[in-house]
C-alpha positions as CSV (number, residue, x, y, z in Angstrom):
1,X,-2.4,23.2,-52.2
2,X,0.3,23.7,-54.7
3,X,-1.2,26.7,-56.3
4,X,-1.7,28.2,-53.2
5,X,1.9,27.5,-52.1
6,X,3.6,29.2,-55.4
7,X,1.6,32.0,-55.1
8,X,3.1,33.4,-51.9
9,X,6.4,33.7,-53.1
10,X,5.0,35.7,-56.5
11,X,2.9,37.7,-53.8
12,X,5.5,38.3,-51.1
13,X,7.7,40.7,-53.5
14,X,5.0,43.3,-52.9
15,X,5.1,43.0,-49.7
16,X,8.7,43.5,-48.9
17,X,9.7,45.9,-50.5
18,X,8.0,48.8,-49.2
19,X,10.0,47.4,-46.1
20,X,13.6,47.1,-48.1
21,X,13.4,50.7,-49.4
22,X,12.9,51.8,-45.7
23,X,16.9,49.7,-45.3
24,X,18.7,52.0,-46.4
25,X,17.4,54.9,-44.3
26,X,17.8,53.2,-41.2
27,X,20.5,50.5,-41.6
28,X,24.0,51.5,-41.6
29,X,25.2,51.8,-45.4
30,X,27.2,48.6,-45.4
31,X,24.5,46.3,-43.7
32,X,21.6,47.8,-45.7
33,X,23.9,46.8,-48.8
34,X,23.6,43.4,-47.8
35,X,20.1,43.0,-46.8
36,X,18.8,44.6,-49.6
37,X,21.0,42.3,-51.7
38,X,20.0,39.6,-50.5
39,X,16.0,40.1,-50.5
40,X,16.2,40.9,-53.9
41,X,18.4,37.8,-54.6
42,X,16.1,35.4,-52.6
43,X,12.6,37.0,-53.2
44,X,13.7,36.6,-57.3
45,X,14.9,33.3,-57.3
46,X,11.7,32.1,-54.8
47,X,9.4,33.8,-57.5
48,X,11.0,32.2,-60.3
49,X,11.2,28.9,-58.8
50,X,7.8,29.0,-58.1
51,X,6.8,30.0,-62.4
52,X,8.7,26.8,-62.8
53,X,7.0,25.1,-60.4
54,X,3.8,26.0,-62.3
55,X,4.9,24.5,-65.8
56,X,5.8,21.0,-64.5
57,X,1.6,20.3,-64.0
58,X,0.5,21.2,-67.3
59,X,3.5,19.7,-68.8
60,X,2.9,16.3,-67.7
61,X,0.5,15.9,-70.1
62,X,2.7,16.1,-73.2
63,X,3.2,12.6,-73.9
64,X,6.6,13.0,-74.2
65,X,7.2,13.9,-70.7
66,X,4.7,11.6,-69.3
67,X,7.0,8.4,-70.4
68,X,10.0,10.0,-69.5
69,X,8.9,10.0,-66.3
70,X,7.4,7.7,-65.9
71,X,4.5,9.1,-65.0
72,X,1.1,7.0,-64.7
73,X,-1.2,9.8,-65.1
74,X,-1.1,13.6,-65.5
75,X,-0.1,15.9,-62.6
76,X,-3.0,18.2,-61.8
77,X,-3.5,21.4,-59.8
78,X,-7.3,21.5,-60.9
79,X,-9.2,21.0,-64.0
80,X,-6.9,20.2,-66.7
81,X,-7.8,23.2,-68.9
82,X,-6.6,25.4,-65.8
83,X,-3.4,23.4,-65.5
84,X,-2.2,23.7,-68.7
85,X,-3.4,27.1,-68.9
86,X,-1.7,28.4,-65.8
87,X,1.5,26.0,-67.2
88,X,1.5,28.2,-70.6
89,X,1.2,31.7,-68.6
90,X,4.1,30.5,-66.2
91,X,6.5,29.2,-69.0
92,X,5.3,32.6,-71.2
93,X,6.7,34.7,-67.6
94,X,9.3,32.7,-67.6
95,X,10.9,33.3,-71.2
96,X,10.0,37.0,-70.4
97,X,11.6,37.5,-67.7
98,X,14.4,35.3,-67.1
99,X,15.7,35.5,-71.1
100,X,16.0,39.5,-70.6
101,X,17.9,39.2,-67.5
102,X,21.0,36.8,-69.5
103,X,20.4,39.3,-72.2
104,X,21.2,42.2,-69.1
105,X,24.2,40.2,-68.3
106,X,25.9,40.1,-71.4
107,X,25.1,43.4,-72.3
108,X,26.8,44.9,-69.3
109,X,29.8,42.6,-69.8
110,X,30.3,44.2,-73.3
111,X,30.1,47.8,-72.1
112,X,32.6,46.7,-69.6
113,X,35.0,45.5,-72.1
114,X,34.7,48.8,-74.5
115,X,35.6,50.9,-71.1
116,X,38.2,48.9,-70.7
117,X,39.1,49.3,-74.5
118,X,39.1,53.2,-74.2
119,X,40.8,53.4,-70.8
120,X,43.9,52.2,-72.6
121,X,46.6,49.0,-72.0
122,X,48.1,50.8,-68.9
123,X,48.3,48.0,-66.0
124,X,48.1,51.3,-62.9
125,X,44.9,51.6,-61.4
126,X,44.1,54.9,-62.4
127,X,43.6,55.7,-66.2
128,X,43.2,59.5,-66.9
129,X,40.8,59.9,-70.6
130,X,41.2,63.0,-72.4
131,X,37.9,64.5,-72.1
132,X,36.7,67.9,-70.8
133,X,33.6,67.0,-69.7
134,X,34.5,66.3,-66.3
135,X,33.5,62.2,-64.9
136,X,35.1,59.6,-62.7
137,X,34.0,56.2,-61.9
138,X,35.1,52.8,-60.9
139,X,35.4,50.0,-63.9
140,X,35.3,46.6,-62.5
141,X,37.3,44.1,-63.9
142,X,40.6,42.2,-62.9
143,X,42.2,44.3,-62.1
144,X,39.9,47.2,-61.5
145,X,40.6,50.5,-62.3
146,X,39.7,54.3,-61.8
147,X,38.8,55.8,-64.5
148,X,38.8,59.9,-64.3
149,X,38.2,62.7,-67.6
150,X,41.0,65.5,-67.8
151,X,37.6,67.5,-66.7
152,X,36.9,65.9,-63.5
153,X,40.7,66.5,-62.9
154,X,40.7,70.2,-63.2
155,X,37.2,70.9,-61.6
156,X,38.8,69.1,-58.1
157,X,41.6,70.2,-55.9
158,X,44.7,68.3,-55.2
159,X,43.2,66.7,-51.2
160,X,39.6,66.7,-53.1
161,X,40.8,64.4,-56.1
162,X,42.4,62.0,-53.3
163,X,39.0,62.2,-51.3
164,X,37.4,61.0,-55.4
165,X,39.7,58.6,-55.8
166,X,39.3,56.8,-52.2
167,X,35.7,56.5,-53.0
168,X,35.8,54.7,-56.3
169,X,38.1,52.6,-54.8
170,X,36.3,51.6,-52.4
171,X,33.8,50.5,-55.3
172,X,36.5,48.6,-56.3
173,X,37.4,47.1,-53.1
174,X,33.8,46.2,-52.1
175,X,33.7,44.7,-55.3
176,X,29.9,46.8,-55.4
177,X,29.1,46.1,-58.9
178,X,28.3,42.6,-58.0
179,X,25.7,43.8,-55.9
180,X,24.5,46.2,-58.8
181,X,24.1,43.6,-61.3
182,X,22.4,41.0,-59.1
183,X,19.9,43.4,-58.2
184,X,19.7,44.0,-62.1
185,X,19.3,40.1,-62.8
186,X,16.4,40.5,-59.6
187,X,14.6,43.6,-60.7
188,X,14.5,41.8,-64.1
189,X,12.5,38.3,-62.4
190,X,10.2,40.1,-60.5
191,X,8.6,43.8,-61.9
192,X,8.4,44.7,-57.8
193,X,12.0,44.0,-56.9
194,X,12.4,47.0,-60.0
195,X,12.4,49.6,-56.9
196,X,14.7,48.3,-54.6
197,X,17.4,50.1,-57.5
198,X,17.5,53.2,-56.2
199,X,17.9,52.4,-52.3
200,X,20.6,49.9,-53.1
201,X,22.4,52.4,-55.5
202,X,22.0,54.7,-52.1
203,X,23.5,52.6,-49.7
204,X,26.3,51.5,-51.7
205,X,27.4,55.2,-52.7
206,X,27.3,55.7,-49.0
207,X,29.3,52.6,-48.0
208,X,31.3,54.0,-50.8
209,X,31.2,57.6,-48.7
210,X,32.1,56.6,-45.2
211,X,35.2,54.5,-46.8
212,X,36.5,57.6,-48.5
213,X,35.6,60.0,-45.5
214,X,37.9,57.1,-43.6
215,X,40.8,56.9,-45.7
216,X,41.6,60.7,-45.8
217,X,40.5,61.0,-42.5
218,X,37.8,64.5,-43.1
219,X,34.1,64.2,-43.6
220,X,34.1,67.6,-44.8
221,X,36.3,67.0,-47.5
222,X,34.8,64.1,-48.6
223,X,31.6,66.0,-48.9
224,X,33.3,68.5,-50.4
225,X,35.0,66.5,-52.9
226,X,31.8,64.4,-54.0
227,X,30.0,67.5,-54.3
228,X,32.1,69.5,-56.5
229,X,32.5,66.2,-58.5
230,X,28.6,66.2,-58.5
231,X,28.2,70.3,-59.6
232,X,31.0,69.7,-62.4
233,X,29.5,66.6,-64.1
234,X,25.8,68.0,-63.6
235,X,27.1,71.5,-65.6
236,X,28.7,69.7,-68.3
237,X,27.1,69.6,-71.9
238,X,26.3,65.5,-72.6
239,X,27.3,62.5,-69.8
240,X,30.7,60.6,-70.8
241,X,30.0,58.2,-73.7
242,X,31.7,55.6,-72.3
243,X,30.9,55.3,-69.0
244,X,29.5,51.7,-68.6
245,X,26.0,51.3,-67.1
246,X,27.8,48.6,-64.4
247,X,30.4,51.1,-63.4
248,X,29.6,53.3,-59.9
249,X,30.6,56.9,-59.6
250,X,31.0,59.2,-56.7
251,X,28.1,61.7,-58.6
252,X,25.7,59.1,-59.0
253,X,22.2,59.0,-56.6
254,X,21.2,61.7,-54.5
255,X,24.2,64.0,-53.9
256,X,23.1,66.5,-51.4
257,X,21.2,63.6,-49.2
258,X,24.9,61.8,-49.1
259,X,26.9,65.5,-48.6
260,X,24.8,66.2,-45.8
261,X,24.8,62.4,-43.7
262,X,28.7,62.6,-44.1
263,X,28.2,66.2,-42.6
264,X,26.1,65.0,-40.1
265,X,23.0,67.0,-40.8
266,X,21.5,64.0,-42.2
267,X,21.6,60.2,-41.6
268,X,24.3,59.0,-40.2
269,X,26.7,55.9,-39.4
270,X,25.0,55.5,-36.1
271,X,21.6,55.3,-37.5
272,X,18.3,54.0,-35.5
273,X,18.8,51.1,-34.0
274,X,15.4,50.2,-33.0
275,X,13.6,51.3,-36.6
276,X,16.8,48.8,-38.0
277,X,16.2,46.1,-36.4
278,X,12.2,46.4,-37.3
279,X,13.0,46.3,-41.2
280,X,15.7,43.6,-40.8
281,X,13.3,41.4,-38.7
282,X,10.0,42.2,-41.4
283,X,12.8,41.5,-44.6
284,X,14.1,38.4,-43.2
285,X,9.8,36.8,-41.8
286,X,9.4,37.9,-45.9
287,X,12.3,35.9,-47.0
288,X,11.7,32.9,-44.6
289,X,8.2,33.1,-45.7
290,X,9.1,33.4,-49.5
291,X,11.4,30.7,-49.9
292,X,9.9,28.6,-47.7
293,X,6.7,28.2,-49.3
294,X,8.6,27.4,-52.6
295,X,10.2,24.6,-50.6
296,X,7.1,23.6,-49.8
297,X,5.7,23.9,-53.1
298,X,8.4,21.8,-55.2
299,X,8.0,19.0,-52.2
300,X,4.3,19.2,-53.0
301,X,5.2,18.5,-56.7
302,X,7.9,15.9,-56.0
303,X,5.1,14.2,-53.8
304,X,2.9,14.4,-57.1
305,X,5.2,12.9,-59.3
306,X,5.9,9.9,-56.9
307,X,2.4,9.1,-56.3
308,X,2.2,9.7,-60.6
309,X,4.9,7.2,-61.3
310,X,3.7,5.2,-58.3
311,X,0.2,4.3,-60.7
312,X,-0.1,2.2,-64.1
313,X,-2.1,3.6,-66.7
314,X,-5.1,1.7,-67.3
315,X,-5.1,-1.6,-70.3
């Protein structure tokens, strides 16, 4: 019963996401944001939970945790061979994909720091780099800032910078690099949850969109804006050096796809209700599924280890 139960939630990644993907076509950019956030967050930790679920069988026979628990016998999920063979793969899954994901973390926190480094001391929110090759992107931190190349500067137009900066502000604002780097940590638990990137990276760019279409109150402009941002950075020679990987930027994703929803030739704000509701209902049955079972599963386990402690090894 217990390896029956953890298996659902390491299944029910595959499962979902074809489903998740479909979010951010058919959900409006800020809900599709969250519900893709959140089945990555929830499918990951049920999948991991359940690999650690597996290891506490097979380790129940090192002697050492036997009398720390107390435990009268060995916890079993079949023949012993299989237990502690199906412990071993679990706790090898586990250091392989949990220990890159801290790794991921750190990583992104340094890059942040260097940007922060080169952006200079100054406490505005908008730090201008001398570079010609033309970028612009919001760097997280407290506070956040805009950062934005001498390049980027001159390939806009007065209205079109403001339309720029509006956007990665409301990166800023929507504090989206949390959402990036969770789905990082997720994508890093579970190999499926790896394509639910590039719909997330989507929908926040067009949460990011709308807000900026909003605030200088033309969609045109905003489209305008991203995409002459987009044709500059795409024509210059090499990508800005220090551009962290947890920073988002206006060009970032599929450009003409975003110019032409806020120009509404493509989707739009008011998407399709009906088809939004079906992939919100499937996502949240795959989620209720997921981490239920794993409830289910560590209950099953607890169970075990009462009834273990519960008997005396023989005389």
């Amino acid at each position: 019963m217990i390896l029956l139960l953890v298996c659902v939630p390491l299944l029910t990644p595959f499962l979902a996401v074809p489903a998740a993907r479909r979010a951010a076509a058919v959900l409006a950019p800020r809900a599709a944001v969250a519900l893709l956030t959140a089945t990555a967050l929830v499918l990951a930790a049920s999948a991991t939970a359940a690999l650690a679920l597996l290891v506490v069988p097979g380790a129940s026979y090192l002697p050492a945790v036997a009398v720390l628990e107390e435990l009268g016998r060995p916890l079993t999920i079949g023949p012993p061979v299989v237990t502690v063979g199906l412990a071993l793969a679990a706790a090898g899954a586990l250091l392989r994909l949990v220990l890159p994901a801290g790794a991921g973390l750190l990583r992104d926190r340094a890059e942040v720091r260097r940007a922060r480094a080169a952006a200079g001391p100054g406490g505005g929110e908008l730090a201008v780099l001398r570079d010609a090759r033309p970028d612009a992107y919001a760097l997280p931190g407290r506070p956040g800032r805009i950062v934005v190349t001498t390049g980027m500067l001159r390939a806009l137009e007065p209205a079109e910078r403001e339309a720029l900066f509006a956007h990665e502000r409301a990166h800023l604002r929507g504090r989206h690099h949390l959402h990036l780097q969770a789905m990082e940590v997720a994508a890093r638990c579970h190999p499926a949850l790896r394509a639910l990137r590039e719909p997330l990276c989507y929908a926040l760019e067009r949460t990011a969109d709308e807000a900026a279409a909003t605030a200088v109150g033309d969609r045109r402009l905003a489209a305008r804006a991203i995409g002459r941002a987009a044709l500059a950075t795409r024509s210059a020679p090499a990508p800005v050096a220090h551009r962290p990987r947890a920073a988002l930027a206006a060009v970032a994703g599929p450009v003409p796809r975003r110019v032409a929803a806020l120009l509404g030739a493509g989707d739009s704000r008011a998407t399709r209700p009906r088809a939004g509701r079906l992939v919100a209902g499937a996502l949240l049955l795959c989620l209720a599924v997921s981490g239920g079972t794993a409830l289910g599963a560590a209950g099953e386990v607890h169970a075990h280890i009462e009834s273990a402690q519960g008997e005396t090894s023989g005389p």
